[in-house]
Backbone as CSV, one residue per row, in Angstrom:
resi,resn,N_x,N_y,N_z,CA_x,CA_y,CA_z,C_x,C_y,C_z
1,UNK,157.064,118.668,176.269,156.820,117.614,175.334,156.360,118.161,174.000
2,UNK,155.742,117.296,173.363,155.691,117.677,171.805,154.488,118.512,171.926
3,UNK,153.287,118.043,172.905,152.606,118.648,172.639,152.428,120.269,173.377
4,UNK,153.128,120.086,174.431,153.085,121.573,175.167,153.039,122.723,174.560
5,UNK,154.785,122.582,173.671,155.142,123.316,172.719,153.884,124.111,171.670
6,UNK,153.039,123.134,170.922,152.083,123.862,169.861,150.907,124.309,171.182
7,UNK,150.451,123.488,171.885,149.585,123.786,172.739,149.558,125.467,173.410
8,UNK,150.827,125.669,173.885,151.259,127.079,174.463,151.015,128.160,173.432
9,UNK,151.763,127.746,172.300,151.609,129.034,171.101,149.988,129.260,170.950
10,UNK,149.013,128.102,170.335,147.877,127.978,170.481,146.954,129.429,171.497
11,UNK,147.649,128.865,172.526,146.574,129.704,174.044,147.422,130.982,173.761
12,UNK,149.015,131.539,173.411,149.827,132.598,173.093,149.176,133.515,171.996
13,UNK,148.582,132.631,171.016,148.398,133.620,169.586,147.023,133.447,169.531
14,UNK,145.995,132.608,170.470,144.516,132.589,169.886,144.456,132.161,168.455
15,UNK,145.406,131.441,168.070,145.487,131.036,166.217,145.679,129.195,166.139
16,UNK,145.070,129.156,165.250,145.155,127.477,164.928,146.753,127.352,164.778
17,UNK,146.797,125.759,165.394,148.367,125.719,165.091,148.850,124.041,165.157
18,UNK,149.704,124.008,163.552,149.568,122.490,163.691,150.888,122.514,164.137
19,UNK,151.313,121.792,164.972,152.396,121.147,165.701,153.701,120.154,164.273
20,UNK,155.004,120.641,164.828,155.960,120.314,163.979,155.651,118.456,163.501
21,UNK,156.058,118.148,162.626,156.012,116.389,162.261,156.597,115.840,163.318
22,UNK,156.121,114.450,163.303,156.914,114.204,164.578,156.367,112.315,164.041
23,UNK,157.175,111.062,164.466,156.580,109.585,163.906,156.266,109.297,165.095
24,UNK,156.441,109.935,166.406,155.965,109.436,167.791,156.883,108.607,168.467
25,UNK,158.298,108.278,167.752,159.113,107.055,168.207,159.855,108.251,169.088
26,UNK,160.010,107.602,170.584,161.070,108.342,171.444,162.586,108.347,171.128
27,UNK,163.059,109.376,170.899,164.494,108.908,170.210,165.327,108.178,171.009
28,UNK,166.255,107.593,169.976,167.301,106.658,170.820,167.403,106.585,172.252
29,UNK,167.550,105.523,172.688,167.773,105.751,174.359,167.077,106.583,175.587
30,UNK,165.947,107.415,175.219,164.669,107.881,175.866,163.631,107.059,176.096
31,UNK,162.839,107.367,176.970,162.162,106.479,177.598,160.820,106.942,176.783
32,UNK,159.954,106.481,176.452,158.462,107.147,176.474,158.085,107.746,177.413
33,UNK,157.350,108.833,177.265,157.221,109.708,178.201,155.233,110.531,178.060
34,UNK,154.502,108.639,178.083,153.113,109.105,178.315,151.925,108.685,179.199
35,UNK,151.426,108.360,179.718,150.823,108.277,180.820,150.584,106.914,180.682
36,UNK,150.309,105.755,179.688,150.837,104.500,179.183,151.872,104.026,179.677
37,UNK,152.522,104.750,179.361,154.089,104.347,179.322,154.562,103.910,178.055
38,UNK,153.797,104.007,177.268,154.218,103.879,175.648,154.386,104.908,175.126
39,UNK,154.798,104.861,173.467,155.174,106.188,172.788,154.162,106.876,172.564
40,UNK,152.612,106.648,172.707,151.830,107.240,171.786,151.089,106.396,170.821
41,UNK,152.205,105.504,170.305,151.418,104.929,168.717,150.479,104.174,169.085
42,UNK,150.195,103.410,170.328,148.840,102.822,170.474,147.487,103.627,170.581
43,UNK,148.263,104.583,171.112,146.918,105.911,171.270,146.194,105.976,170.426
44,UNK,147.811,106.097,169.362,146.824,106.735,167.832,146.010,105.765,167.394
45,UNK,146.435,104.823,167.482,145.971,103.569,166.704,144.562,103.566,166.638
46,UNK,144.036,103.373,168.035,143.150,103.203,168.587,142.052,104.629,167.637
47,UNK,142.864,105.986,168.186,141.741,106.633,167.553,141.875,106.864,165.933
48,UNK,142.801,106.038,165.365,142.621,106.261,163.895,141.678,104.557,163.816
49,UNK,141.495,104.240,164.453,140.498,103.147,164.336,139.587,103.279,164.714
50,UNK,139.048,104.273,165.544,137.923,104.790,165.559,137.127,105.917,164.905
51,UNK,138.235,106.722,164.198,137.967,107.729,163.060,137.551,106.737,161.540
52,UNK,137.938,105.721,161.423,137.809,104.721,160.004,136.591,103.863,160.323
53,UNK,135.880,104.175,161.295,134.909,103.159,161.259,133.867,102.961,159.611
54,UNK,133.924,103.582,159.342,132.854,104.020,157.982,133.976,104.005,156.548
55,UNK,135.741,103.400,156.930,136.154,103.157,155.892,137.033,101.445,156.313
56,UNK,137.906,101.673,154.972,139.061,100.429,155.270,139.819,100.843,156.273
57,UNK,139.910,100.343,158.027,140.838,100.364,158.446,142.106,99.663,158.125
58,UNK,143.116,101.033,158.637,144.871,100.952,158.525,145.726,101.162,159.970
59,UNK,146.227,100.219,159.609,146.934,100.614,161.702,148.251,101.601,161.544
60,UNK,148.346,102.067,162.141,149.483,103.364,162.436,150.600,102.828,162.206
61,UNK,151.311,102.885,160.843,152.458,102.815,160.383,153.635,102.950,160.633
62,UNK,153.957,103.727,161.701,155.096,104.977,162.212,155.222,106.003,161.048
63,UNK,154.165,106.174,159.812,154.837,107.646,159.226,154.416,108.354,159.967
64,UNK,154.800,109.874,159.603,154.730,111.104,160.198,153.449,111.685,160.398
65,UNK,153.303,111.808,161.478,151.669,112.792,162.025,151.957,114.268,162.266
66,UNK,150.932,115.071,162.267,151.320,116.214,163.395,150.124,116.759,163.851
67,UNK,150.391,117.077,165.266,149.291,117.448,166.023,148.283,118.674,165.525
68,UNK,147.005,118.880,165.803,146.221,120.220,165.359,145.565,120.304,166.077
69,UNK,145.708,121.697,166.641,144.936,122.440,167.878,144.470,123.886,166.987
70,UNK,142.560,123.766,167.612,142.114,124.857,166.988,141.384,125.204,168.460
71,UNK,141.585,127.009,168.639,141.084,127.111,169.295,139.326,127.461,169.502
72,UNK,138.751,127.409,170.780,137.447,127.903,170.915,137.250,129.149,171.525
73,UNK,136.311,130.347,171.762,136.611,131.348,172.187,135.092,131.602,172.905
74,UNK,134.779,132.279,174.159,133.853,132.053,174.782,133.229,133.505,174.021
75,UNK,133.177,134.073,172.916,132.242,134.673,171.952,132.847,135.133,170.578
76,UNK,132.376,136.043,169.994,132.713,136.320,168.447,133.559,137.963,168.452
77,UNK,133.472,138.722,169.360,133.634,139.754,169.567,135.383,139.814,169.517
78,UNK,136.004,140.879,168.990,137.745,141.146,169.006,138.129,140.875,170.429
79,UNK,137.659,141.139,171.292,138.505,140.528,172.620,137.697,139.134,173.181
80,UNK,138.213,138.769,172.960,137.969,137.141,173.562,138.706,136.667,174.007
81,UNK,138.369,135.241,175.091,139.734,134.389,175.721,138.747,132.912,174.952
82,UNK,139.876,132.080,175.080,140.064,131.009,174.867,139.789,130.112,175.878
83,UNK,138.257,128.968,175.639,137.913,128.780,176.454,138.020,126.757,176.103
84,UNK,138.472,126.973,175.323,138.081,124.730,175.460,139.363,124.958,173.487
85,UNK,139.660,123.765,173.242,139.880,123.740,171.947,139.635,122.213,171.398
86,UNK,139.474,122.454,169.726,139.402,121.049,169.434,140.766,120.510,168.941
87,UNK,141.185,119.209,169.043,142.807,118.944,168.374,141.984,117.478,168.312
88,UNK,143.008,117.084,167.069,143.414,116.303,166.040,144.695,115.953,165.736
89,UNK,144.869,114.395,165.144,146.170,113.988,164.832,146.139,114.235,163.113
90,UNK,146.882,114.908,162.663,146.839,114.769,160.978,148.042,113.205,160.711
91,UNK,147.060,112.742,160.257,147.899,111.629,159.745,148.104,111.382,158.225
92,UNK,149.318,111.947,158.045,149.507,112.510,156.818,149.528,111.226,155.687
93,UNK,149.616,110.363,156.140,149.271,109.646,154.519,148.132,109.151,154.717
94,UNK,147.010,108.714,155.737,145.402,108.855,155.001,144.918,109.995,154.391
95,UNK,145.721,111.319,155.155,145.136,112.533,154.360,145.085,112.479,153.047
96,UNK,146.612,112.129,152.248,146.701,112.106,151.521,146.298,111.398,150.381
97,UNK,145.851,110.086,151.203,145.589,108.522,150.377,144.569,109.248,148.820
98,UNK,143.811,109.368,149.819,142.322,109.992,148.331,142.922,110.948,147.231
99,UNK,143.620,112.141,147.562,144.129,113.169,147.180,144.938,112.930,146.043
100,UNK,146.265,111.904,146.486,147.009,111.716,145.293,146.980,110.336,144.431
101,UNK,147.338,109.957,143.407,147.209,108.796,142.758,148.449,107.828,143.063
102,UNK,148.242,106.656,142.624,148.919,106.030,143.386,150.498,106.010,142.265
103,UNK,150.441,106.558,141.111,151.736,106.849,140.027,152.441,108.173,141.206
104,UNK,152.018,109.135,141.888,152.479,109.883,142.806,154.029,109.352,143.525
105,UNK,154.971,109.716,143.620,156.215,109.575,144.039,156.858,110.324,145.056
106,UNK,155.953,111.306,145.453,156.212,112.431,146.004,155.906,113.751,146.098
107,UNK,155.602,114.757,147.136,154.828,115.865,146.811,156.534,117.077,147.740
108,UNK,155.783,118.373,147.223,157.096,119.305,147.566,155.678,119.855,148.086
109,UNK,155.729,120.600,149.033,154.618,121.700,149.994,155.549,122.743,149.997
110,UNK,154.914,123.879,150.033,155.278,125.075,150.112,154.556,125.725,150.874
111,UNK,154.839,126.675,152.231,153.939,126.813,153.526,154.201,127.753,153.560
């Protein structure tokens, strides 16, 4: 699934890793495939409504999110394993809301 994929590299490289864009809609003719039985977007909903408590809540649009997994390491020392991580949904247009003005039309990223 979507998330395996970044999840694996994550525990593979010991390196933060945000997961490809993705709007959460199962493509054409696929089933959802989450323990719901929905796509996801209620998930989010829920916790982008619980991340906004202290602003204007916005309900999950279908734009584009992508997952972020950072890992934890059971000390500071060059050999370490990876013992718990924290992840996050980037939801790219509250990120952005503050950031750009609303004359903004569009941004180009370069990664």
């Amino acid at each position: 699934g979507l998330l395996a994929g970044s999840l694996n590299t994550m525990l593979a490289t010991k390196q933060a890793v945000i997961a490809r864009l993705n709007t959460l809609k199962p493509p054409d003719g696929e089933p959802a495939n989450t323990p719901t039985g929905g796509d996801g977007r209620d998930l989010l909903n829920a916790f982008l409504n619980f991340g906004q408590l202290r602003h204007d809540q916005e309900e999950f649009q279908d734009d584009p999110v992508s997952p972020f997994h950072y890992p934890v390491f059971d000390n500071f020392a060059q050999q370490r394993e990876v013992v718990g991580m924290l992840a996050t949904n980037i939801y790219w247009r509250l990120h952005f809301k503050t950031t750009l003005t609303n004359e903004v039309k569009g941004i180009v990223c370069v990664i």
